[in-house]
C-alpha positions as CSV (number, residue, x, y, z in Angstrom):
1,X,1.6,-13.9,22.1
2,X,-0.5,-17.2,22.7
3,X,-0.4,-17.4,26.1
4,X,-1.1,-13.3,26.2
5,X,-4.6,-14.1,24.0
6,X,-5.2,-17.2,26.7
7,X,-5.0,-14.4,29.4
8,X,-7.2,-12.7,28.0
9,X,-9.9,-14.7,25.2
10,X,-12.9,-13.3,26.2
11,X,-11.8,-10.4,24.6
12,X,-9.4,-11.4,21.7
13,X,-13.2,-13.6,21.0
14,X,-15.6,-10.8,21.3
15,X,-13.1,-8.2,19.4
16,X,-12.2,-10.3,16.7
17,X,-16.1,-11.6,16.2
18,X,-16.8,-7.7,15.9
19,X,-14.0,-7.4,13.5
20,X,-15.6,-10.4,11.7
21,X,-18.9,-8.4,11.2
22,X,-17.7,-5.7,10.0
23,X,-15.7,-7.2,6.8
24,X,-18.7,-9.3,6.3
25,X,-20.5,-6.4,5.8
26,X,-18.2,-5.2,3.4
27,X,-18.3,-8.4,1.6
28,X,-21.8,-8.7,1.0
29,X,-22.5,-4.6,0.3
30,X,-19.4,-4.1,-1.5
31,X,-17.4,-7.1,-3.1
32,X,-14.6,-5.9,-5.1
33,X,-14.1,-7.5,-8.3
34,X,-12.2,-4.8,-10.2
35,X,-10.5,-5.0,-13.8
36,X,-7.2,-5.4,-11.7
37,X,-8.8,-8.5,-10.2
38,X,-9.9,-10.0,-12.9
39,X,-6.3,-9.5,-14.9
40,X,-4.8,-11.2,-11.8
41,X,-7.4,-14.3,-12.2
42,X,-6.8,-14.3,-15.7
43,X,-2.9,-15.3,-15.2
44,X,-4.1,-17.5,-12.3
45,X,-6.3,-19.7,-14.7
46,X,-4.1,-19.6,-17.3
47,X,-1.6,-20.6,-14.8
48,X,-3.4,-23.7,-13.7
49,X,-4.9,-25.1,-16.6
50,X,-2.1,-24.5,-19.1
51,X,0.9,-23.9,-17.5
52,X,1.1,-20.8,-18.8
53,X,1.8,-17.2,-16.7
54,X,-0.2,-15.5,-19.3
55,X,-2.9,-13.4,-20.9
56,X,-5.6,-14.6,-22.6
57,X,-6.1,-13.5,-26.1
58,X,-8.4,-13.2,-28.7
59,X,-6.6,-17.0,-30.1
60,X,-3.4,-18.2,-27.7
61,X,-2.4,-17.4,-24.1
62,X,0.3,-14.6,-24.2
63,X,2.8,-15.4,-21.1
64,X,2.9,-11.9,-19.6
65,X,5.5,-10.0,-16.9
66,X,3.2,-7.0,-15.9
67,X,2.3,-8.1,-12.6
68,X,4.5,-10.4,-10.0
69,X,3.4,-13.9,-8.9
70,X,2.8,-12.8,-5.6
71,X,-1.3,-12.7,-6.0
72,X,-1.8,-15.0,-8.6
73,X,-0.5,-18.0,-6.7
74,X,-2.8,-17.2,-4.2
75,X,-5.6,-17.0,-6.6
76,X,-4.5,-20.3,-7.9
77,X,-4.5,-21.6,-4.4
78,X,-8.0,-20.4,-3.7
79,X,-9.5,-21.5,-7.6
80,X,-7.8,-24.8,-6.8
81,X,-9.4,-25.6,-3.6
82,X,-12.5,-23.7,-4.3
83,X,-12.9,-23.7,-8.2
84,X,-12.5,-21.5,-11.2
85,X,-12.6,-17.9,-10.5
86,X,-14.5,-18.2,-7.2
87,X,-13.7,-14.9,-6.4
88,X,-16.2,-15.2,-3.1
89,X,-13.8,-18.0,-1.7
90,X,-10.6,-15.4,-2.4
91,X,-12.7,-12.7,-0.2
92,X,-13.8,-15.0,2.4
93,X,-10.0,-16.1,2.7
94,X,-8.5,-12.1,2.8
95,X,-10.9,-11.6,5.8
96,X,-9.4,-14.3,7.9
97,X,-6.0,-12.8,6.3
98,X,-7.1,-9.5,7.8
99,X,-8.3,-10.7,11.0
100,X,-4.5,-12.7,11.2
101,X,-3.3,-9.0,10.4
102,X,-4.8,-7.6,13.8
103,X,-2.9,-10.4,16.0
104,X,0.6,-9.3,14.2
105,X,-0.1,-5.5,15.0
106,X,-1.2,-6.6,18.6
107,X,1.9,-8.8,19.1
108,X,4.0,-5.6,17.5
109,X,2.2,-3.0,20.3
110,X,2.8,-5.6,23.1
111,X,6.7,-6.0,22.2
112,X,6.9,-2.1,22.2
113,X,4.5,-0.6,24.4
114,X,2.8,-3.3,26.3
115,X,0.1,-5.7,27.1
116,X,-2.5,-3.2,27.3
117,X,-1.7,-1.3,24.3
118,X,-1.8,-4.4,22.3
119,X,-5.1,-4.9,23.1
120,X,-6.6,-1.3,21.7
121,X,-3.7,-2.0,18.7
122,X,-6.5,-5.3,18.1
123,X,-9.6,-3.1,18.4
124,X,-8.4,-0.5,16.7
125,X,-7.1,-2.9,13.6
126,X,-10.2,-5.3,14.4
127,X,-12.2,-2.3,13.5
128,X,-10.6,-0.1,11.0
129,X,-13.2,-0.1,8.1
130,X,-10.4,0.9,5.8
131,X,-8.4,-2.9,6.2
132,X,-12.2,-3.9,6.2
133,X,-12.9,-3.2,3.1
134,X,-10.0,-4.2,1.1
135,X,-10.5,-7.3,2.4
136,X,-13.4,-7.7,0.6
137,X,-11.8,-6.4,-2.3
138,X,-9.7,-9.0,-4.7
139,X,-7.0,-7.0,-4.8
140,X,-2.9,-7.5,-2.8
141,X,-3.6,-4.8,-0.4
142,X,-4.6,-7.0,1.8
143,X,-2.0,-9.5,1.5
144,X,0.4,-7.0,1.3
145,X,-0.6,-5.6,5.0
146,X,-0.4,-8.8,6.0
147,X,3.3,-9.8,5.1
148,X,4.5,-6.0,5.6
149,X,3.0,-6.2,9.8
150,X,4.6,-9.5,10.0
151,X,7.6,-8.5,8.5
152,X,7.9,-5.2,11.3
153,X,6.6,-7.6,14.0
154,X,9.5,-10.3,13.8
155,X,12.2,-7.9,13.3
156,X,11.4,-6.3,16.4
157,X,10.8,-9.9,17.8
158,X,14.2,-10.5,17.0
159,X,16.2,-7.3,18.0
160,X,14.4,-7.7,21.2
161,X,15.2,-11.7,21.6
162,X,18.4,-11.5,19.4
163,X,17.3,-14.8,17.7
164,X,18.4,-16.2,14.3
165,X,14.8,-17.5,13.4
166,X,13.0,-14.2,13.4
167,X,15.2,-12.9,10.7
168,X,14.5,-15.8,8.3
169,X,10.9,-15.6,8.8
170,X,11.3,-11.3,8.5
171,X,12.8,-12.3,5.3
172,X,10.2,-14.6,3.9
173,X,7.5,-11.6,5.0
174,X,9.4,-9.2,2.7
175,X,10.3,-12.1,0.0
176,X,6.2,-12.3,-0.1
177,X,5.3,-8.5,0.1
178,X,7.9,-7.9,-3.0
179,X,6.3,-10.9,-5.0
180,X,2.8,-9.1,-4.5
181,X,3.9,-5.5,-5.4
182,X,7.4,-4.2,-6.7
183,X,7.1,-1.0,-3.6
184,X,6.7,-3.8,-1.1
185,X,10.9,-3.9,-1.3
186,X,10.7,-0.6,1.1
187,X,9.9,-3.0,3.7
188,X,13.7,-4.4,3.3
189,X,15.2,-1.2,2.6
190,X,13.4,0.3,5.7
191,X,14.9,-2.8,7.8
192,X,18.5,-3.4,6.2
193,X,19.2,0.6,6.3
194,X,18.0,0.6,10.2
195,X,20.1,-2.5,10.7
196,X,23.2,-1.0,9.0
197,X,22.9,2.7,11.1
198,X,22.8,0.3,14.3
199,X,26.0,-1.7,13.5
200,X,27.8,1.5,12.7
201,X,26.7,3.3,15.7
202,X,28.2,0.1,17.5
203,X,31.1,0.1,16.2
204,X,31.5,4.2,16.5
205,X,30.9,3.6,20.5
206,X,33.5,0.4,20.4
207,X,31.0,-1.7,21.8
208,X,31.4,-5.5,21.7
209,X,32.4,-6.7,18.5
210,X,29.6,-9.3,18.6
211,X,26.6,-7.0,18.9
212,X,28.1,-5.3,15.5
213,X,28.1,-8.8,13.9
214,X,24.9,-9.9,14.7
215,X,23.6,-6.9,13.4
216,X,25.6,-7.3,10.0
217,X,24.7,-11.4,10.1
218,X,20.6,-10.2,10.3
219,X,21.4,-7.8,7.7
220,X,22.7,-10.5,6.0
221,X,20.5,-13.1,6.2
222,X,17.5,-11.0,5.9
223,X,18.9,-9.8,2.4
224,X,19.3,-13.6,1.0
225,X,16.2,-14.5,2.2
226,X,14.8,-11.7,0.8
227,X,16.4,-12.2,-2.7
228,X,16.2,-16.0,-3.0
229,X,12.3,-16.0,-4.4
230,X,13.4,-13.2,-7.0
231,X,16.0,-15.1,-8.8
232,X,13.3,-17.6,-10.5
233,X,11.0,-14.9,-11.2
234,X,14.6,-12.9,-13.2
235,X,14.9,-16.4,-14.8
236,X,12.1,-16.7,-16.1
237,X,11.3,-13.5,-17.8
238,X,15.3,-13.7,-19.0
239,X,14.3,-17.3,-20.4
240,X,11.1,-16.4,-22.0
241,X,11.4,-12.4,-22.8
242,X,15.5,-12.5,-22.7
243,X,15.6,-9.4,-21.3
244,X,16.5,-8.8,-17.0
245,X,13.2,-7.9,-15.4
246,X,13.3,-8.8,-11.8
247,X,10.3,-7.5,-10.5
248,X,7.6,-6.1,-12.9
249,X,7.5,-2.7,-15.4
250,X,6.7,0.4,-13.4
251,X,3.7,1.0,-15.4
252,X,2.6,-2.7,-15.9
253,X,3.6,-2.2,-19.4
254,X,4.0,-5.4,-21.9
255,X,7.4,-6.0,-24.0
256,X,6.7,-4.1,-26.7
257,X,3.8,-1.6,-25.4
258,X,4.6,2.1,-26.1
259,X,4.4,4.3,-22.5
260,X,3.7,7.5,-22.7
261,X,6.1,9.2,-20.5
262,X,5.3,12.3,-21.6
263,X,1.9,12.0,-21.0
264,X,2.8,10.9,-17.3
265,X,5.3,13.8,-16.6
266,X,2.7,16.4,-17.5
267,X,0.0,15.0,-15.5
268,X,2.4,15.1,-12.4
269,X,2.8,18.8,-12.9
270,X,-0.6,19.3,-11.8
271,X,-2.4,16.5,-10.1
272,X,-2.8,16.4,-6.6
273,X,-5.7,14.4,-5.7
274,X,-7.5,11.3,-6.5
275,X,-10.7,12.5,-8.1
276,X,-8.1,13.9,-11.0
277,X,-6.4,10.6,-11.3
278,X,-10.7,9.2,-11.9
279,X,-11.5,11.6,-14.0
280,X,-8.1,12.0,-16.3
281,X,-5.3,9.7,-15.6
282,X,-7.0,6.6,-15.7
283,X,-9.5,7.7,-18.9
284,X,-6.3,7.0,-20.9
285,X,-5.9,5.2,-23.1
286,X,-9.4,4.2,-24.5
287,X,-11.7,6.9,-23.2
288,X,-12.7,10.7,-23.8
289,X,-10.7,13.0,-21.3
290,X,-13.3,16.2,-20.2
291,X,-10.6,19.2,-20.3
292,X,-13.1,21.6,-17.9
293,X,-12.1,18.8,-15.4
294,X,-8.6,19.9,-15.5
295,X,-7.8,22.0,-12.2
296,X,-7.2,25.6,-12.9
297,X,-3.3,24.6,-11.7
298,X,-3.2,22.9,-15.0
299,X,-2.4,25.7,-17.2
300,X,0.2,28.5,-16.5
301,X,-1.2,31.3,-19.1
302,X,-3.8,31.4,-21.9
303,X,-1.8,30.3,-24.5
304,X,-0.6,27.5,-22.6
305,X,-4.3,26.5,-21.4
306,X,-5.2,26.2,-25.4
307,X,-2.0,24.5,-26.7
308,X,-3.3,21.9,-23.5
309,X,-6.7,21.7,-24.8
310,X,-5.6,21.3,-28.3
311,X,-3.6,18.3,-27.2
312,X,-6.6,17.0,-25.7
313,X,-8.8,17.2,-27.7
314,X,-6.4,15.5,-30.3
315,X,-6.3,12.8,-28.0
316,X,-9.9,12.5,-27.6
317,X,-10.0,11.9,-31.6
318,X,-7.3,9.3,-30.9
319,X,-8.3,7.4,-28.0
320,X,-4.7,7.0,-27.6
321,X,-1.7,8.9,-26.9
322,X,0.6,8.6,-30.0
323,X,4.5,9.1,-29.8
324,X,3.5,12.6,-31.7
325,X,1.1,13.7,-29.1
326,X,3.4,12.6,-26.5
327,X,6.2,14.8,-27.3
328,X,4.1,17.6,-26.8
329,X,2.5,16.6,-23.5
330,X,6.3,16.3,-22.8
331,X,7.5,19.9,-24.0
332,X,4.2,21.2,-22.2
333,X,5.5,19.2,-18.9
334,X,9.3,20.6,-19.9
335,X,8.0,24.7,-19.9
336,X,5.8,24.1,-16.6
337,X,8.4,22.1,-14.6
338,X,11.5,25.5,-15.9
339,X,8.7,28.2,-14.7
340,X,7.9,26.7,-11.2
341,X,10.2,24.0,-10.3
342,X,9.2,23.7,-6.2
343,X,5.8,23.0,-7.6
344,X,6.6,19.7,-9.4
345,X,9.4,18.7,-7.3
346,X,8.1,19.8,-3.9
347,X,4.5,21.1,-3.4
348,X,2.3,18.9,-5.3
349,X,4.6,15.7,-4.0
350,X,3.5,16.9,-0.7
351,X,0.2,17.5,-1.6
352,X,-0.4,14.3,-3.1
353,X,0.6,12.6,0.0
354,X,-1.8,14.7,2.6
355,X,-4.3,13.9,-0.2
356,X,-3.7,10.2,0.1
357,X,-3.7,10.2,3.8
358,X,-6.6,12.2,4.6
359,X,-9.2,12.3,1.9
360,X,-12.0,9.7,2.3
361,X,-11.5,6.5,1.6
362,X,-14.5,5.9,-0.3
363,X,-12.5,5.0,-3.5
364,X,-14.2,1.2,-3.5
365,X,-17.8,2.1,-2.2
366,X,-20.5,4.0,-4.5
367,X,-19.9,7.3,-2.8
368,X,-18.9,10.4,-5.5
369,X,-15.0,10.9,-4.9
370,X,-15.6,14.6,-4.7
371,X,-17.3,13.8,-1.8
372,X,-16.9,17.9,-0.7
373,X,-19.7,19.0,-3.0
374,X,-21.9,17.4,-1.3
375,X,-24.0,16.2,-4.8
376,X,-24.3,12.8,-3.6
377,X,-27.2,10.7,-2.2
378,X,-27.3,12.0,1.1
379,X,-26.3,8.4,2.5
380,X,-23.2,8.3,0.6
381,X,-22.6,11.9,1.5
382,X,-22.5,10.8,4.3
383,X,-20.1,7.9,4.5
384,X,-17.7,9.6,2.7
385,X,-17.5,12.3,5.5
386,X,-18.0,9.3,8.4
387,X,-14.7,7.8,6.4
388,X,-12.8,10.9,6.6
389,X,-13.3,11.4,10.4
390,X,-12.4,8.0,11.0
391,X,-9.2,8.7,9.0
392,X,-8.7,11.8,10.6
393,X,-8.9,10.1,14.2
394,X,-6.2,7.1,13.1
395,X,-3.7,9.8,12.0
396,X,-3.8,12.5,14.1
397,X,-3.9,9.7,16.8
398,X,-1.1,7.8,15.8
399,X,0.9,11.2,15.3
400,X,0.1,12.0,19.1
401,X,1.2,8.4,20.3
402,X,4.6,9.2,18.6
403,X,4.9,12.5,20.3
404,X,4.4,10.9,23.5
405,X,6.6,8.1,22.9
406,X,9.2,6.5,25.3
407,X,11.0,3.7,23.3
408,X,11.9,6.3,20.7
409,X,14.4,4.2,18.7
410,X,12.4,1.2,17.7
411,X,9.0,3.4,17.4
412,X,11.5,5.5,14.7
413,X,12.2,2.3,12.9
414,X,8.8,2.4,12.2
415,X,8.1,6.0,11.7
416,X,11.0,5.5,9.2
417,X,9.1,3.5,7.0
418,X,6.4,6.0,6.8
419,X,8.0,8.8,6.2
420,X,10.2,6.7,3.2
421,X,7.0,5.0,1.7
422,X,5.4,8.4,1.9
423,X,8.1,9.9,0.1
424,X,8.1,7.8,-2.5
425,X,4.2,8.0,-3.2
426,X,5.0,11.5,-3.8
427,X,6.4,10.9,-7.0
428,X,3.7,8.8,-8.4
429,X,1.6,10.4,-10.8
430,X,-1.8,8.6,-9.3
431,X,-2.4,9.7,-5.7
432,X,-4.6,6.1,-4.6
433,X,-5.1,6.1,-1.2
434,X,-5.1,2.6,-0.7
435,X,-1.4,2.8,-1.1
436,X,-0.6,4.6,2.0
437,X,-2.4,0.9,3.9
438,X,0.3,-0.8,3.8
439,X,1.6,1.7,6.8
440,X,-1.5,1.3,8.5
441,X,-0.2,-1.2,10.9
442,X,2.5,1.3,12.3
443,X,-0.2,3.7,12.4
444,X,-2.2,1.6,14.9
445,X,0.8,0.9,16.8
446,X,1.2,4.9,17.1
447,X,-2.2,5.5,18.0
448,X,-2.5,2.3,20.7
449,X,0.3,4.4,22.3
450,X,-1.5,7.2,22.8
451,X,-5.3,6.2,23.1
452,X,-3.4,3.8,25.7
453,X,-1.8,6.8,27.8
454,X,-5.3,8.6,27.3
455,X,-7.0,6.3,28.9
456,X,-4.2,6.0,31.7
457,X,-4.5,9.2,32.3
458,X,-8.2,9.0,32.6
459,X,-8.3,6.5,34.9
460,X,-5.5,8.4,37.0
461,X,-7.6,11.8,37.1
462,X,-10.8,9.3,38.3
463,X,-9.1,7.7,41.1
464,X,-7.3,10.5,42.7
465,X,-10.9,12.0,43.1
């Protein structure tokens, strides 16, 4: 890759230096310091100056399990270096982060496709506004595209190369996306499971015994590698919580903190979209839910439409959902999920993942997430439909570039991931599209294929003129 980005500076210079622009764009507009960030400083501080991974409370620091150790080591890192919550530093440092991730997805296209692909896979990840802007937002995503491309990018390095070394370092990359969020572990599964169908199919076809062991040793090594930065994390939250908690509670929950699953299961028999998971999902607890926001694919019948405002409303008195009130969002989430079961298990999953795919992704920048009412400032109206053409273009794009596709296996491997981690948003109960970014690098990959054989084809048509 070095001697490919000699070859050709001028442009990895002037693409990455318009890459550059645009996050510091984003940085000065629209810094992201969100009440995630600031829980994740919290336990860095606490971290540094007390030797505590903890909560601060009202009189003693409260060690804490609710979020991995991933980003607040690097926020340690950063307030180190740079001082005490100086958030600026941590953004300044995700954009050169970001601009790191557009070398990994053009090394990735180069290995796969070509030289020339690798260079639109760099323009188009230079100049994505959707990795721009996370970058200027404290938050793992970008971190977590980071490690998740580098992972994809050395395995292929080393099924092309059959090298030892790749595997370690695909193993640290997954090691570091699982330490930054619990569904960065799809990243292993994806690779292990693609590594297992290969040794199988060798050994099916009685090929040489030692391409089946080299892909059970990768599995292998990849897997303890991968595992080795869990066990102290286990350790400590058996030593200090004795209980086994390897990565961190689905629903960033605290020991002893009630969930309301009920609560959760009822809201995923209607939600679909992200403006619902603004305006109800994230208004509990502590805040009033409006119950004329609730879609009309809420409520089944009358009667069940007032038993659901009823509970509502109860909750509004509340500000909480109590293990009462829970029960009923349950049995309401019980009679919906017996009268239509495709819905729950099928259609709105499916929904949900179109929705996080192709609405605007305007959820960090002031534009109105119901963005199709047009009620906005006409500027942000605007964005917002800017944003959702440009996400329009990467997807249908990258779904072209597979179509067209010649080195089908290894483009699958990725297309595998997609389709698993896309799966498994399905089932959450808060459609974020920032959670389909961490497959963003495959997507460029996908689209540098066929934006790549466009413009072949272009310049084909031209010159037999």
């Amino acid at each position: 890759m070095l001697e490919f980005v000699r070859r050709n500076l001028r442009f990895f210079i002037l693409a990455a230096g318009a890459g550059l622009i645009l996050r510091l764009i984003f940085l000065i507009r629209f810094p992201g310091v969100v009440s995630d960030s600031l829980v994740y400083g919290d336990i860095a501080k606490n971290w540094l100056q007390h030797g505590i991974y903890g909560l601060s409370g009202t009189d003693e620091i409260s060690p804490t399990y609710i979020r991995l150790p991933g980003y607040p080591a690097f926020l340690a890192l950063i307030f180190a270096i740079f001082g005490m919550e100086h958030y600026r530093a941590v953004l300044v440092t995700q954009i050169f982060v970001d601009i790191g991730t557009c070398f990994v997805c053009a090394d990735l296209a180069r290995r796969l496709l070509g030289e020339r692909s690798a260079k639109v896979a760099f323009l188009l990840a230079a100049m994505c506004p959707f990795l721009a802007d996370y970058a200027a937002a404290a938050l793992t995503e970008t971190l977590e595209i980071f490690f998740t491309a580098l992972a994809f990018d050395c395995a292929v390095t080393a099924l092309q190369e059959r090298k030892a070394v790749p595997w370690t370092v695909c193993g640290f990359s997954c090691a570091a996306a699982i330490l930054l969020r619990p569904d960065g572990a799809l990243v292993w599964f994806v690779i292990v499971l693609y590594l297992g169908w290969k040794a199988v199919r060798e050994w099916q076809s009685s090929a040489n015994a030692r391409s089946v062991m080299f892909y059970a040793r990768s599995a292998l090594v990849l897997t303890l590698v991968f595992l080795a930065p869990l066990g102290p994390w286990a350790w400590r939250n058996w030593r200090v919580f004795h209980r086994f908690q390897p990565l961190a509670p689905r629903y960033a929950n605290e020991e002893d903190e009630f969930v309301p699953m009920g609560f959760n299961r009822w809201v995923k028999t209607w939600i679909a979209d992200y403006t619902s998971v603004e305006e109800i999902y994230w208004q509990v607890p502590g805040s009033t839910i409006d119950a004329n926001k609730l879609p009309g694919r809420a409520f089944d019948s009358a009667q069940q439409q007032a038993t659901t405002t009823q509970a509502i409303s109860e909750y509004n008195n509340l500000l909480h959902v109590s293990p009462e009130l829970d029960q009923r969002f349950a049995s309401l989430a019980s009679e919906r999920i017996r009268a239509r079961p495709l819905r729950y298990y099928l259609w709105l999953p499916l929904v949900r993942i179109a929705d996080m795919w192709l609405r605007p992704r305007t959820e960090m920048l002031p534009s109105d997430s119901r963005w199709w009412e047009f009620d906005d400032e006409p500027e942000w109206s605007g964005l917002a439909v800017a944003l959702g053409l440009v996400g329009l273009f990467y997807v249908s794009s990258a779904f072209a570039g597979f179509a067209w596709a010649r080195n089908v296996e290894l483009f699958g491997f990725l297309l595998f991931f997609v389709i698993v981690r896309s799966l498994f948003l399905g089932t959450l109960e808060n459609p974020e599209p920032r959670y389909t970014l961490e497959m963003y690098p495959a997507v460029i990959v996908f689209a540098a294929s066929a934006l790549r054989r466009k413009s072949a084809a272009g310049t084909q048509k031209l010159s037999s003129r």
